[in-house]
N, C-alpha and C positions, 0 to 999 in steps of 0.2 A: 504494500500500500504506500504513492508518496508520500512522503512527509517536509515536513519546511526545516528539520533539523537531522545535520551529518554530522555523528560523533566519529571521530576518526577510524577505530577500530568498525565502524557498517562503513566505510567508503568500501565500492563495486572494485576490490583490485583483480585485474585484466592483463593477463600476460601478452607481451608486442613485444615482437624483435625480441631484443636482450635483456629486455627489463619485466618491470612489472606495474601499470598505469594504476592509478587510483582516482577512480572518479569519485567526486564530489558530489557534483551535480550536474545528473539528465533529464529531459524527461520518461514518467513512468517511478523515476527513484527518487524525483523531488515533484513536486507542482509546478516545476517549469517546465516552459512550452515555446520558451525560445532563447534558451540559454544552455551551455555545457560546459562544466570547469572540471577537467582533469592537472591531474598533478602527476610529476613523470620525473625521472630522478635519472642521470646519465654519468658512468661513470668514465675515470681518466678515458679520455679519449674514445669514448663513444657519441652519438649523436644519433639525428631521424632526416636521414637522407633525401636529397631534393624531390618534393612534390606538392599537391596542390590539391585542396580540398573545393571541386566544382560548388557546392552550393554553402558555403561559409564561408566567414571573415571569421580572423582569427587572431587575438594575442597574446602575447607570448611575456610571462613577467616571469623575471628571472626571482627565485626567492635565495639562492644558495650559489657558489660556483663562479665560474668564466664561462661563457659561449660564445662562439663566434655566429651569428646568426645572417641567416641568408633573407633577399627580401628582393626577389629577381635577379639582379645583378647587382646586387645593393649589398654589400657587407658590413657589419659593425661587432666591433666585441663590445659583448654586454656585462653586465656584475648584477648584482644583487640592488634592488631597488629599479632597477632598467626594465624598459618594456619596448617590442616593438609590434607597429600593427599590419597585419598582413589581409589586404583585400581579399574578397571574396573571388576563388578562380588562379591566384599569384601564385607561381612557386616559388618556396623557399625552403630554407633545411636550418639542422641547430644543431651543433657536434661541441663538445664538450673540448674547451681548448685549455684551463685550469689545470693545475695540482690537486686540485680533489673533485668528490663527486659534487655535479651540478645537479640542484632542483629549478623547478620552473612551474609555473601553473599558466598552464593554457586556457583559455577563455575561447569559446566557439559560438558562435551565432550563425543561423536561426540553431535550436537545440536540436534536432532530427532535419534528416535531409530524404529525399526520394532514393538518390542514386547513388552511385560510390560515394561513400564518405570521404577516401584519401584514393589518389591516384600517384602510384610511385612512379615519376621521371630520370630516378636517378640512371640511369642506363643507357637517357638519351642525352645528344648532347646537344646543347653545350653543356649540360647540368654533370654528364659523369667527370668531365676533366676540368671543370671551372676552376678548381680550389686547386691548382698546379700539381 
């Protein structure tokens, strides 16, 4: 049943890749119906490779770490208190560039989508050899 409150231990954790996601808040698990905050933890020198989520915007706040974060052709290393916002459709990627593990909490709008939620680019280029 949603509910309007996530104690840490009920966040939805979601094995991706090499980690382990923790959703906060989706719809179905909260009363929101157009909102989704995951929280994602990347350790030395991991990251979520170039791609693009057709029917969201998305951002991206750094809570923990270094990231170098992608935002087309747009790179910035971010820290802790930094956010960047990523249009609905843009690809971009977030690889952990720190001495230690990065957190980040992702923020997704509208909160469910029709079609793929992520579309991995990393394979195409320019996105597999952008980062030299």
């Amino acid at each position: 049943m949603p509910t309007r409150f996530v104690k840490a231990a009920e966040a939805i954790r979601e094995p991706f890749e090499d980690r382990v996601n923790r959703w906060l808040c989706r719809p179905g698990q909260t009363e929101a119906k157009d909102l989704a905050v995951i929280e994602a933890e990347f350790a030395v020198g991991q990251g979520h490779g170039f791609h693009t989520h057709p029917e969201f915007e998305e951002c991206i706040y750094v809570l923990a770490g270094r990231i170098e974060q992608w935002v087309d052709r747009e790179r910035k290393v971010l820290e802790a208190g930094d956010l960047a916002h990523i249009p609905m459709g843009m690809v971009h990627a977030t690889f952990n560039v720190g001495s230690t593990p990065a957190r980040i909490l992702a923020i997704l709008s509208p909160g469910s989508c029709k079609g793929p939620g992520l579309v991995d680019v990393s394979q195409q280029e320019p996105w597999k050899s952008i980062r030299g």
